[in-house]
C-alpha positions in Angstrom: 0.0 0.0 0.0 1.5 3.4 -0.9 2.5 5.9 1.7 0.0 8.9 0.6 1.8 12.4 1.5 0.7 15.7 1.3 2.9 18.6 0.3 2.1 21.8 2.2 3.9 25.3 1.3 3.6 28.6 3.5 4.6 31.3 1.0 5.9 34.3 3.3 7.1 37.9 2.3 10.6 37.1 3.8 10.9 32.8 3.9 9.0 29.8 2.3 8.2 26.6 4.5 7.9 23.5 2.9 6.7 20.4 5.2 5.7 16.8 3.9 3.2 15.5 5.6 1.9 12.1 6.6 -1.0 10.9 9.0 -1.1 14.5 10.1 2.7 15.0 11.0 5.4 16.6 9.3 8.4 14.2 8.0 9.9 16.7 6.2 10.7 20.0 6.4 12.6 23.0 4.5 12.7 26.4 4.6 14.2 29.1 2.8 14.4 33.0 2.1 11.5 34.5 0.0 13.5 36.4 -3.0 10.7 39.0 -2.0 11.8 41.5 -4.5 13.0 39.7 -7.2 10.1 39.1 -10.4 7.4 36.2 -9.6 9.0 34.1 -12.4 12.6 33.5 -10.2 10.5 33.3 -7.2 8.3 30.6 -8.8 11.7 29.0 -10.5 13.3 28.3 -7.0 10.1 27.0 -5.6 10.3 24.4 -8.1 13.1 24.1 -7.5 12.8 23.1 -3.8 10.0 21.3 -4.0 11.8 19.2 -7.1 13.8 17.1 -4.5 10.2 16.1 -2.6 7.7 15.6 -4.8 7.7 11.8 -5.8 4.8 8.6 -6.7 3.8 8.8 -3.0 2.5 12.5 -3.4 -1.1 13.2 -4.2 -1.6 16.8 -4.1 0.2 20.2 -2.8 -1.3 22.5 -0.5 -0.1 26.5 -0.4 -1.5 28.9 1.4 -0.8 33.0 0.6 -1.1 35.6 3.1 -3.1 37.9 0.1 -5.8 38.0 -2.4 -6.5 35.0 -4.3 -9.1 33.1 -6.8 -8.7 30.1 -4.9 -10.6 27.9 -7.8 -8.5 28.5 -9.9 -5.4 29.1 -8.2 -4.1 32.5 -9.3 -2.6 34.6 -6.7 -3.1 38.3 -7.0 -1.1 40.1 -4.4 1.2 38.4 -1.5 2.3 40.8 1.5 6.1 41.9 1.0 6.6 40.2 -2.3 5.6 43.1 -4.8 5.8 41.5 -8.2 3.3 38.8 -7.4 0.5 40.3 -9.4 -2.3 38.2 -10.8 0.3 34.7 -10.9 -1.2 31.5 -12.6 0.8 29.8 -9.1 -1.8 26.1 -9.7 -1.4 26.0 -13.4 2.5 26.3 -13.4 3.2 23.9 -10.4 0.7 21.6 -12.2 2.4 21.7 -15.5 5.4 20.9 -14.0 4.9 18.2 -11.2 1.5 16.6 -12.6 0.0 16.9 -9.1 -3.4 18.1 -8.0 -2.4 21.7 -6.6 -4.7 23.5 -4.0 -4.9 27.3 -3.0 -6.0 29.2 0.3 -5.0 32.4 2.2 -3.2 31.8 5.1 -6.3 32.2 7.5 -8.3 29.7 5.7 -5.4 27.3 5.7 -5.4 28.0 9.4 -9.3 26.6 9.6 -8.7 23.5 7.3 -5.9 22.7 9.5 -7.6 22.6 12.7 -10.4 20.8 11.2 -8.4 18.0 9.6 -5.7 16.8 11.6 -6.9 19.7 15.1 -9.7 20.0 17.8 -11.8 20.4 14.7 -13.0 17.4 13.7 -15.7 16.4 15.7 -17.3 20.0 14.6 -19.4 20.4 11.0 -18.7 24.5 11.1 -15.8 25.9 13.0 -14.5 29.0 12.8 -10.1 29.2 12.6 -9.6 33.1 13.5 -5.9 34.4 13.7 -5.2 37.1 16.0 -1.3 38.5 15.2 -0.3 41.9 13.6 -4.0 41.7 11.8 -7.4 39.8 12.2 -7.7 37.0 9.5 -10.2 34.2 9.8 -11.1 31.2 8.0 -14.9 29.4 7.9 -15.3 25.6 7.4 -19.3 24.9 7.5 -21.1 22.3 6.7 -17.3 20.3 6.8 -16.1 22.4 3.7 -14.3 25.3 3.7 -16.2 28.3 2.0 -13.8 30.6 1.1 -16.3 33.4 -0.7 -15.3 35.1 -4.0 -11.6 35.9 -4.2 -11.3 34.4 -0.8 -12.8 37.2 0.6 -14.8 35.3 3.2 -14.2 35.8 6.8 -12.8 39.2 6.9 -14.1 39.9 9.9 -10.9 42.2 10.9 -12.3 45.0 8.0 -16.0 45.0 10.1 -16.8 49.2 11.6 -16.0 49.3 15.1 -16.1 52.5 17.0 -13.9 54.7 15.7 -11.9 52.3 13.6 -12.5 48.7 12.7 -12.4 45.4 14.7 -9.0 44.6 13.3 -7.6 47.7 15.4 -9.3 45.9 18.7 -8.7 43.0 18.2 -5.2 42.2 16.8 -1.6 43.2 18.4 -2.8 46.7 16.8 -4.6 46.9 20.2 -1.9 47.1 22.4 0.3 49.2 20.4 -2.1 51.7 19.3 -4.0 51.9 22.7 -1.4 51.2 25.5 1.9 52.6 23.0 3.2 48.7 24.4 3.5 45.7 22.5 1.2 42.4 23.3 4.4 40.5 24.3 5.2 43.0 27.1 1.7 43.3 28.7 1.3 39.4 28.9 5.1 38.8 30.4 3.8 41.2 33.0 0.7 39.9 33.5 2.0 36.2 34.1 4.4 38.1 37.0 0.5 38.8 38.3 0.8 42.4 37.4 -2.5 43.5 37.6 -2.6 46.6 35.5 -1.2 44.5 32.4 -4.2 41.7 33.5 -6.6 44.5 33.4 -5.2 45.6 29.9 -5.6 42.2 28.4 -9.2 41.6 30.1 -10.0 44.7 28.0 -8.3 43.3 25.1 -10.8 40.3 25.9 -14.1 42.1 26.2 -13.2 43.7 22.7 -12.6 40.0 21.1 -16.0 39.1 22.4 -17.9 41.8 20.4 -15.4 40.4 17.3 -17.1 36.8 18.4 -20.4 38.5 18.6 -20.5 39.2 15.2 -19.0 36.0 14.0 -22.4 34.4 16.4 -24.6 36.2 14.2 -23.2 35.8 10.9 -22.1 32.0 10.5 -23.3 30.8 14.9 -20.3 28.2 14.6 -20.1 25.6 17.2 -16.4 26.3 17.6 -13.5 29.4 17.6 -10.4 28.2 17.3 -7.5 30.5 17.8 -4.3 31.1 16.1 -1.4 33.9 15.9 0.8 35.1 18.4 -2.1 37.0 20.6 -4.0 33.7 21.3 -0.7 32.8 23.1 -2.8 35.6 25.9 -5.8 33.5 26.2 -5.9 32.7 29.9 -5.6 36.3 30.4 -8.2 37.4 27.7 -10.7 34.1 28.8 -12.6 36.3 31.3 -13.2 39.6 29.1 -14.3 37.4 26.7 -16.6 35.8 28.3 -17.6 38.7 29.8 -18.7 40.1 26.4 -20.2 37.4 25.4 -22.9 37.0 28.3 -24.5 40.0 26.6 -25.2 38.0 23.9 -29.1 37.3 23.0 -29.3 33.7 21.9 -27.6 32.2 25.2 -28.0 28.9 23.4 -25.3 29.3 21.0 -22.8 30.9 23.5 -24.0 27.8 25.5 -22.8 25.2 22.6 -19.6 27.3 21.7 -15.9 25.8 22.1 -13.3 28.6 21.9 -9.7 27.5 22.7 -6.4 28.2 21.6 -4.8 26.3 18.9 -2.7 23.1 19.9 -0.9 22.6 16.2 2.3 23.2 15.8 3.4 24.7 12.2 -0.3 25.4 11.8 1.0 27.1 8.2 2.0 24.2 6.0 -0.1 21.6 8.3 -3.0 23.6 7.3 -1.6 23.8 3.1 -1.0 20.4 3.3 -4.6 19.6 5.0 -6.0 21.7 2.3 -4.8 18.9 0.1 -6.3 15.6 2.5 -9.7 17.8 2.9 -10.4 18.7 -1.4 -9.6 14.9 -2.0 -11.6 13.6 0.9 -14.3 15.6 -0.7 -14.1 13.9 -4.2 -14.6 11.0 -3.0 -17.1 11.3 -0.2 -18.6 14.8 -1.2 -21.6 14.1 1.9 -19.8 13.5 4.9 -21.8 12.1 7.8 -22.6 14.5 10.9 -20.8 12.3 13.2 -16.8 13.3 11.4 
C-alpha cells in the first residue's frame, strides 16, 4: 500500500516553509528565504526548485496557502504581502504543469481553519470557525465540513468590520496594544504572568473587545467552535474572562451555550493547514456528503 503524503507550502514575504506531511505530522521540512523582490517568475523557479527534490509517486496533491488575495478555484494569486511582483500569478497552473500533481490554493487564514479541522480539535465539529489574532485579524470558515472561502477568498474578513472609531481589526489584533497602550502584546502578557494587575486589566479589555469580534462572527455564520491562532491567542488565559464577559450580553444564550473557543494546539499550523487543504479537497471527491458524526 502506498505511503499517501501531502505537500504543504507557507509562502511568506521574507521565507518559504515547505513540510511533507503524513498521518497529520510533518516528516519533512525545509525552509528558505522568499527572494521578495525579485520578479514572480525567479521566485516561482526556486520553488520548483525546492519542491523538485520532494515531490515523488507517494504524493497526491500540494497545498499552499498565501497571506493575500486569491481566486482560490482556480489558483491564481493576485497580491502576496512583502513580495511586490506577485501580481495576478497563474501559481496552480505552473506547479501543475510541472509536477503533474493536483495543486490546491488558500489564504493563510483559511489554511489555518482546514488545519484545525483536519488533523486539530476540529474534527468532531461540522462548522468551526479558525480566527488568527497576530499583527491583523484573518479568519477562515469551514461549514457544513467544507471550507467556504467566498469570492476571491474574501470570506471571513471579519478584521475589515466598523467598530467604534476604527474597525475590529484595530481591537482586536496586536494593533490593540500598540495603538492603545503605545506597548507591544508581548510586554503586557510577560507582565501579566508576573500577576501584574494593571497588564491583566489591559488584556481583560483586550478580551471584552474580542467578544464583540465573536459576537459578530455568532450572528453571521453561529459556529459551534473558535479556534485561535497567531501570536495574541498565546494571551488567552488572560483574555478568557473579558471574553466571556462580552459574550454573556449576547441574545441567543443557546449558541454561547454550545460554543468551544480554545487556543490552537498545532504546531506549524501554516504548512499543516496547506497540506490539509490537500487531504480535505480529495476527501471531498470521494465522499462529497460526509456524515454529521466526522
Amino acid at each position: 500500500m502506498r505511503n499517501t503524503t501531502y505537500i504543504g507550502v507557507d509562502i511568506g514575504g521574507t521565507k518559504i516553509h515547505i513540510g511533507v506531511v503524513q498521518h497529520g505530522s510533518i516528516i519533512w521540512e525545509k525552509r528558505f528565504e522568499t527572494a521578495a523582490t525579485a520578479p514572480q517568475e525567479q521566485i516561482l523557479a526556486e520553488l520548483a526548485a525546492h519542491l523538485e527534490s520532494v515531490v515523488d509517486e507517494d504524493v497526491a496533491g500540494i497545498g499552499i496557502g498565501v497571506p493575500g488575495l486569491l481566486d482560490e478555484e482556480n489558483g491564481i494569486v493576485y497580491n502576496v504581502q512583502n513580495i511586490p511582483s506577485w501580481r495576478q500569478v497563474p501559481l496552480k497552473q505552473y506547479l501543475t504543469r510541472r509536477f503533474g500533481k493536483p495543486v490546491y490554493l488558500a489564504n493563510d487564514a483559511n489554511a489555518f481553519a482546514v488545519g484545525e479541522k483536519m488533523y486539530g480539535q476540529g474534527r468532531p465539529f461540522a462548522h468551526l470557525v479558525g480566527l488568527i489574532l497576530g499583527t491583523g485579524v484573518g479568519a477562515g470558515l469551514i461549514l457544513n465540513h467544507a471550507l467556504y472561502a467566498g469570492a476571491l477568498s474574501g470570506a471571513g474578513e471579519f478584521g475589515g468590520v466598523p467598530y467604534r472609531d476604527k474597525t475590529l481589526e484595530e481591537y482586536c489584533s496586536g494593533k490593540f496594544f500598540t495603538q492603545q497602550t503605545d506597548r507591544p502584546g508581548a510586554e503586557w502578557h510577560a507582565l501579566a504572568q508576573q500577576g501584574h494587575a494593571p497588564a491583566q486589566a489591559v488584556l481583560r479589555e483586550f478580551g471584552r473587545h474580542l467578544g464583540n469580534a465573536i459576537k459578530i462572527i455568532l450572528f453571521t455564520v453561529a459556529p459551534q467552535a473558535i479556534f485561535l491562532g497567531g501570536s495574541v491567542s498565546k494571551c488567552f488565559e488572560y483574555f478568557r474572562e473579558g471574553l466571556h464577559e462580552s459574550l454573556r450580553e449576547f441574545p441567543f444564550p443557546g449558541v454561547v451555550e454550545q460554543l468551544v473557543i480554545a487556543p490552537s494546539t498545532i504546531d506549524n499550523a501554516a504548512v499543516l493547514g496547506a497540506a490539509a487543504l490537500c487531504h480535505m479537497k480529495q476527501e471531498q471527491l470521494t465522499n462529497p456528503y460526509p456524515a454529521s458524526s466526522l
